[in-house]
N, C-alpha and C positions, 0 to 999 in steps of 0.2 A: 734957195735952190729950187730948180723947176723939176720933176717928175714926170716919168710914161709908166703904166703896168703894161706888158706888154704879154700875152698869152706864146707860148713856146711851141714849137712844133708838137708836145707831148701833151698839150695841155697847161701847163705848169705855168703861175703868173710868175714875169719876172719882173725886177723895175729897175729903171734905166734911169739915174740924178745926174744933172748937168745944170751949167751957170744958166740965173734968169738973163742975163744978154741973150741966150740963144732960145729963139722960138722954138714953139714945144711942134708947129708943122716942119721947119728947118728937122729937128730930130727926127719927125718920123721916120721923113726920106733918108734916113740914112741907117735905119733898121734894118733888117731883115726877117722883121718876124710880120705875120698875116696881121692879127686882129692887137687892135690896141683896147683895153679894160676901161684904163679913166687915164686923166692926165690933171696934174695939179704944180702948186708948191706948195714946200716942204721947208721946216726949220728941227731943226735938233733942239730938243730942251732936255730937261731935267730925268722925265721919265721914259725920254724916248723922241722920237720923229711924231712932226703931228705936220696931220697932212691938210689940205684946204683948197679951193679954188673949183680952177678946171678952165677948158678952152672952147670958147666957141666958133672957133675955126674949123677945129675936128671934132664939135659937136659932143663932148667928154665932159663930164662934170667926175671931181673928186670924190673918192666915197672915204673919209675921213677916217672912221676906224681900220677899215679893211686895208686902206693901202695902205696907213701907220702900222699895222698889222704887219702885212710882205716885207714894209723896206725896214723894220726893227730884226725880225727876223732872216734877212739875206742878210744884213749890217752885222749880228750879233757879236760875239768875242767869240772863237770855238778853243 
């Protein structure tokens, strides 16, 4: 799966997973939100989401922990 962090009107990062068929600038434009954080893929394993990559179209490189970080935590069980 491909990945956006995406900063919230509040601050707050959100992330947004969707198929690698679908380019990570295709999803931009279809955000609504101002600033994008990083962009990557992503795989579920064992302990969690691990994150990797990034886009050079929007200029994002993946920051690994941190966005494993957001989308294990948005993902959680509650």
């Amino acid at each position: 799966m491909k990945y956006l962090i995406v900063e919230d009107f509040s601050g707050q990062a959100v992330p947004f997973i969707f198929p690698r068929r679908v380019d990570h600038c295709d999803m931009r434009e279809q955000l609504p939100y101002g600033r994008i954080i990083s962009a990557g893929v992503t795989e579920l394993g064992p302990a969690g989401f691990v994150c990797s990559g990034g886009n050079t179209e929007l200029g994002l490189k993946s920051r690994p922990e941190e966005d494993a970080a957001i989308l294990n935590e948005a993902l959680r069980h509650r």
